[in-house]
C-alpha positions as CSV (number, residue, x, y, z in Angstrom):
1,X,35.4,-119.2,-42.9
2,X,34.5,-118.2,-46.4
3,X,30.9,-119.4,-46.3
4,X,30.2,-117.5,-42.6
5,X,32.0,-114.4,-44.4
6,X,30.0,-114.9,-47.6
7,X,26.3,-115.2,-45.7
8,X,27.2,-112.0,-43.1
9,X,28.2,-110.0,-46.0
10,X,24.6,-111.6,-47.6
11,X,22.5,-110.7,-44.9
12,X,24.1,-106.8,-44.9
13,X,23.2,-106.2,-47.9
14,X,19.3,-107.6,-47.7
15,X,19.2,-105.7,-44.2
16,X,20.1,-102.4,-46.5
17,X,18.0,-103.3,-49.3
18,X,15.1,-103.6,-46.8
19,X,16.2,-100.5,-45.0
20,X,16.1,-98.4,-47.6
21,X,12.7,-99.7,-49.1
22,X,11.0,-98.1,-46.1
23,X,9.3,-95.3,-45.6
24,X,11.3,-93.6,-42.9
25,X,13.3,-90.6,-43.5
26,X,16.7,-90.6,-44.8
27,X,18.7,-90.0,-41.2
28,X,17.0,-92.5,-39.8
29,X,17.4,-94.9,-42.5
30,X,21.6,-94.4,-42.1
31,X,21.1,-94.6,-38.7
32,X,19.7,-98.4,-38.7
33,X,21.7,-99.2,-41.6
34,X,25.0,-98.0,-39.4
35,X,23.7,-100.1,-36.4
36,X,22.9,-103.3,-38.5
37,X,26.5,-102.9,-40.2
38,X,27.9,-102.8,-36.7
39,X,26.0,-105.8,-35.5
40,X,27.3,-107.8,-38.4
41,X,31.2,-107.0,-37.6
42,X,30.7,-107.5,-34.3
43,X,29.3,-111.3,-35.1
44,X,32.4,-110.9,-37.4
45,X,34.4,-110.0,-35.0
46,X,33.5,-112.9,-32.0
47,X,33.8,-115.6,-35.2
48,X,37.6,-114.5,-36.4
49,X,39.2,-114.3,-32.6
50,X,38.4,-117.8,-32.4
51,X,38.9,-118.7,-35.2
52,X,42.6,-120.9,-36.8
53,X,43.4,-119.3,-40.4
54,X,44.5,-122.5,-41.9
55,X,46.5,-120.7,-44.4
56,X,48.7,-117.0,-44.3
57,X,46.9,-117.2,-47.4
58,X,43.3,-117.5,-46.2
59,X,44.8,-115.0,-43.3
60,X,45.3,-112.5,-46.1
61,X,43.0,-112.9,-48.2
62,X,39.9,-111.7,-45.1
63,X,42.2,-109.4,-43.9
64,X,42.8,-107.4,-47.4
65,X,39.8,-108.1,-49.2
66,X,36.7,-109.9,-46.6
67,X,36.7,-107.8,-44.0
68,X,37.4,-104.5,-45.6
69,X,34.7,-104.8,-47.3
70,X,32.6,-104.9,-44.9
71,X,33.6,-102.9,-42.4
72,X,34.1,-99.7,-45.2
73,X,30.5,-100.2,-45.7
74,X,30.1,-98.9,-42.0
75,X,32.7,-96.3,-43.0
76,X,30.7,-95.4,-45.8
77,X,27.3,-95.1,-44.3
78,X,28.6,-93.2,-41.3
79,X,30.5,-90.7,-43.3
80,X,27.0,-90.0,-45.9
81,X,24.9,-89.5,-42.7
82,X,27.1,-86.8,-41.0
83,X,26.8,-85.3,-44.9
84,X,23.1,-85.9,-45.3
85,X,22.6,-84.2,-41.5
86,X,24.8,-81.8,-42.7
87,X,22.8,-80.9,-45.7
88,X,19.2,-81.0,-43.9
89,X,19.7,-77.3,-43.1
90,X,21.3,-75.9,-45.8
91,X,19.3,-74.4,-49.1
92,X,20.6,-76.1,-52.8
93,X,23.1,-74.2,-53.6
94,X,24.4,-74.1,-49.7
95,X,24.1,-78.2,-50.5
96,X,25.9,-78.0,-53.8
97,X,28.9,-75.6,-52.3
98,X,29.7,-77.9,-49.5
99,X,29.7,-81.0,-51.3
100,X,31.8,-79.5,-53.7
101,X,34.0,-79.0,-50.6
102,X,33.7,-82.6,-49.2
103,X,35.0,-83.7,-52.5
104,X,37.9,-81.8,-53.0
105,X,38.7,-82.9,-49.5
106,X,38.6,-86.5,-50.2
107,X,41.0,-86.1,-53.4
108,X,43.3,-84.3,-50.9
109,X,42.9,-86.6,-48.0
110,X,44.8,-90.1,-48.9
111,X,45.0,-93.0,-46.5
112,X,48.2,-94.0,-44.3
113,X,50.6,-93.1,-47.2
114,X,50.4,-92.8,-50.6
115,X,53.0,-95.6,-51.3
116,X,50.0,-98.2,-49.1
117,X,47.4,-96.7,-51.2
118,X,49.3,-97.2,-54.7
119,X,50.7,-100.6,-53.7
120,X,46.8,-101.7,-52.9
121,X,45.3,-100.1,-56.2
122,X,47.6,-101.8,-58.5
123,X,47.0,-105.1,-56.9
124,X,50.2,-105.7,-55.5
125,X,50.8,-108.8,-53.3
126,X,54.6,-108.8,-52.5
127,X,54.0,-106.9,-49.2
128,X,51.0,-108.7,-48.5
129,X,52.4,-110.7,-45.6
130,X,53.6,-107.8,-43.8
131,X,50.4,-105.2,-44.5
132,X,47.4,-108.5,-43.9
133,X,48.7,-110.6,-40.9
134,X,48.3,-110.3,-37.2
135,X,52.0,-111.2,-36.7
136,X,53.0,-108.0,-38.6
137,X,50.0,-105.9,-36.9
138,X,50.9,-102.0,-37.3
139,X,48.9,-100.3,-34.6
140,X,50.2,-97.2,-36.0
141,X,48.4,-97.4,-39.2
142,X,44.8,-97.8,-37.5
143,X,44.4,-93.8,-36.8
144,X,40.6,-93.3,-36.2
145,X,38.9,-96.4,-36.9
146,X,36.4,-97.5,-34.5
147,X,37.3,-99.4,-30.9
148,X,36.0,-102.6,-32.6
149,X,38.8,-102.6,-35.1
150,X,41.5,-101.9,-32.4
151,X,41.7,-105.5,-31.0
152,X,44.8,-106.9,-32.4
153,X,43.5,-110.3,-32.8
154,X,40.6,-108.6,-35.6
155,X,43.0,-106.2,-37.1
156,X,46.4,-105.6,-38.8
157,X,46.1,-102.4,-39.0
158,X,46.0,-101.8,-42.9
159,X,42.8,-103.7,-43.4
160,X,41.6,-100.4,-41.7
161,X,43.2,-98.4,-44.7
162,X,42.1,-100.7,-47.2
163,X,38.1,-100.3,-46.2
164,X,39.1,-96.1,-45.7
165,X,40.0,-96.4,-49.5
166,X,36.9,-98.1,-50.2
167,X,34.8,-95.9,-48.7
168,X,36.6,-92.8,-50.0
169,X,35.8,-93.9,-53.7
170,X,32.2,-95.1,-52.7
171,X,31.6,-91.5,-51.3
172,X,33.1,-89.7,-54.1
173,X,30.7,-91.6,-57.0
174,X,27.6,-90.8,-54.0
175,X,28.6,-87.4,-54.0
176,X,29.0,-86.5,-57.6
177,X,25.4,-88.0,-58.4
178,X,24.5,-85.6,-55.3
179,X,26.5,-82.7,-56.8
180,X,24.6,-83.6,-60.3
181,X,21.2,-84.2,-59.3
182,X,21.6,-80.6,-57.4
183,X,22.7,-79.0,-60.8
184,X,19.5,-80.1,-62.5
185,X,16.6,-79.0,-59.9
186,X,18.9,-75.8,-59.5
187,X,18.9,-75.4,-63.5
188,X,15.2,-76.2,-63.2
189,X,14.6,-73.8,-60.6
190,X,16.5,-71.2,-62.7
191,X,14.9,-71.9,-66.2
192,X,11.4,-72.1,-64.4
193,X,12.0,-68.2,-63.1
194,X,13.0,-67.3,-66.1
195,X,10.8,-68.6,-68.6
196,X,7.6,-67.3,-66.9
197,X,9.8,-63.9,-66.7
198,X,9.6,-63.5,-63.2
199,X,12.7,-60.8,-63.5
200,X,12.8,-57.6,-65.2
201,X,15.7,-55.2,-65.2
202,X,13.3,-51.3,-64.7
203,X,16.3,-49.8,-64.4
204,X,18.5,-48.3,-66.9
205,X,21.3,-50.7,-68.9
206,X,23.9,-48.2,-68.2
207,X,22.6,-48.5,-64.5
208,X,23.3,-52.9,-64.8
209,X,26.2,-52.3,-66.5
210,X,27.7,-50.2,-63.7
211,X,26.5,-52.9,-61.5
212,X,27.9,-55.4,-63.2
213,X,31.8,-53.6,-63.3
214,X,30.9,-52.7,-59.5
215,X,30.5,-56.7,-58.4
216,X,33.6,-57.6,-60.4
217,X,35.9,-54.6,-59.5
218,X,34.9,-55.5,-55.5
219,X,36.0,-59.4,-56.1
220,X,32.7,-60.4,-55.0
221,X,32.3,-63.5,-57.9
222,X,34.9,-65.9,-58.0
223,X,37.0,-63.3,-56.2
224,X,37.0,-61.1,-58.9
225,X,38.4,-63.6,-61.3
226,X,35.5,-64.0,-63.2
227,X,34.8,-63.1,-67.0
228,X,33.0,-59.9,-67.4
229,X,31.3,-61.6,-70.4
230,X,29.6,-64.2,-68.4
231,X,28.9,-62.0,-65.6
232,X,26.5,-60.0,-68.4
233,X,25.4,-62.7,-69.9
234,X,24.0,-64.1,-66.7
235,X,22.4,-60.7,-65.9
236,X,21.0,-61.0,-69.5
237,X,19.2,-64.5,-68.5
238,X,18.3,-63.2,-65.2
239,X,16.3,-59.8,-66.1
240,X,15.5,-60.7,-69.2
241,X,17.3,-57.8,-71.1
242,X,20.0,-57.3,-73.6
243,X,22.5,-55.3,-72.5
244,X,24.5,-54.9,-75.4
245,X,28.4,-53.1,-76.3
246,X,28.6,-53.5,-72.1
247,X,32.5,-52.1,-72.8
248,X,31.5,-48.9,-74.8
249,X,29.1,-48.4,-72.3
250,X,31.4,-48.3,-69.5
251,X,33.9,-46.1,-71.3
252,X,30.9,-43.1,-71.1
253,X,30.7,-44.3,-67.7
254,X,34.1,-43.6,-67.0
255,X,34.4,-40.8,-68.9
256,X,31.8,-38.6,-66.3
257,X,31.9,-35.5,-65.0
258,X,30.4,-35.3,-61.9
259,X,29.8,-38.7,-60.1
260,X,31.3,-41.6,-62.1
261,X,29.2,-44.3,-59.9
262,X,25.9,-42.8,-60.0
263,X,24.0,-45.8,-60.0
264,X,26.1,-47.3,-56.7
265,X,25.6,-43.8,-55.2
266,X,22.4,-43.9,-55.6
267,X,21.6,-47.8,-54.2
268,X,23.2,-46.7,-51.7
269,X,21.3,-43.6,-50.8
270,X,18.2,-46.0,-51.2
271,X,19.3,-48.5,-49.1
272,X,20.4,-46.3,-46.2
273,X,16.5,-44.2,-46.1
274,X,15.1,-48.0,-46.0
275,X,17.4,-48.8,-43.4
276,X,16.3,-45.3,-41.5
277,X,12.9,-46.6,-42.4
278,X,12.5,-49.7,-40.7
279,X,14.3,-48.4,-37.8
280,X,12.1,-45.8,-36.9
């Protein structure tokens, strides 16, 4: 058993390797390394229902460590393709907000309970005969895996839960190095605009500054929660301009006679004769 195991679990990872060394695009790439992952458990899957575990042990030790390690590649590869399709349509910093979603969701989303997943990640092996052998199957346990790992003579259940937690830590290291390599061509993006000073604030800095108070005051960064200091200092980067005391600033502003949101009145006065504009 161990050497059929150890040569299927071989030839995945060459069939990856060579999958990935093409020249196809990425979908299609996850889409061939899905099928050839679900080839392999199949042949997996025809070997152990005929097969005689010669010892609980050896029962155990495919159905806790062998198989799940397999099977959460197919986890794995299924879950970064729905992602990558996902991200195809979406600009960077669409990209970078919804895997910062995804992985917020996977620290919130645990397996079958936490007490499995603890017990697994400290290595225990007191419940092992209960959790890894068909005699103890848990049907239960097996929410959403797929119809190949339903058959209760190539599943206990919480091998299922062992190759979810697999996959859950495999997608959480792929998506941070997403998440990362997005932060650097954004930074480059930004740093490129701004050192060939694409941007220039031609409006007044008391005009920015009531800008500035306007987009916090409204909740429309961070829902409002966001430092007034860094909002200017990012409008600073941006237009290339120094804004200066931004507080004294706003107390004149505030301290107005007529109109106190002159600048706002007038963007919007703007925007409404461009709007009249381009509908006549």
């Amino acid at each position: 058993m161990k050497e059929y195991t150890e040569n299927i679990r071989h030839d995945i990872n060459n069939t990856i390797q060579t999958i990935e060394s093409t020249n196809k695009d990425l979908l299609t790439k996850r889409e061939q390394i899905i099928s050839a992952i679900g080839d392999s458990l199949k042949q997996l899957k025809s070997f152990i229902v005929k097969y005689e575990f010669k010892t609980p042990k050896e029962e155990i030790l495919f159905f806790k460590k062998i198989k799940p390690q397999i099977h959460s590649q197919l986890i794995f590869y299924t879950r970064i393709y729905n992602i990558e399709k996902k991200l195809k349509t979406q600009s960077k910093s669409m990209q970078s907000s919804y895997l910062n979603n995804e992985l917020l969701r996977l620290n919130e989303v645990s397996c079958c309970s936490k007490e499995f997943e603890k017990y697994y990640r400290m290595n225990s092996t007191n419940m092992d005969h209960l959790y890894f052998t068909r005699d103890n199957n848990d049907t239960i346990s097996d929410r959403d895996c797929l119809f190949i790992d339903r058959d209760p003579l190539f599943s206990t259940g919480y091998d299922y839960e062992v190759a979810n937690i697999i996959a859950g830590d495999l997608l959480k290291i792929y998506i941070k190095e997403k998440l990362e390599i997005l932060k650097n061509d954004l930074c480059n993006s930004f740093i490129s605009v701004i050192s060939e000073e694409k941007l220039h604030w031609t409006d007044s800095k008391v005009s920015l500054i009531e800008l500035i108070y306007g987009i916090q005051a409204s909740g429309s960064v961070n829902h409002g929660k966001v430092d007034l200091k860094n909002l200017v200092i990012c409008f600073e980067a941006i237009f290339n301009i120094e804004i200066g005391d931004f507080y004294r600033t706003f107390l004149e502003i505030r301290d107005r006679k007529k109109s106190r949101t002159q600048y706002v009145d007038r963007m919007k006065e703007a925007l409404l004769i461009k709007m009249d504009k381009l509908d006549s």
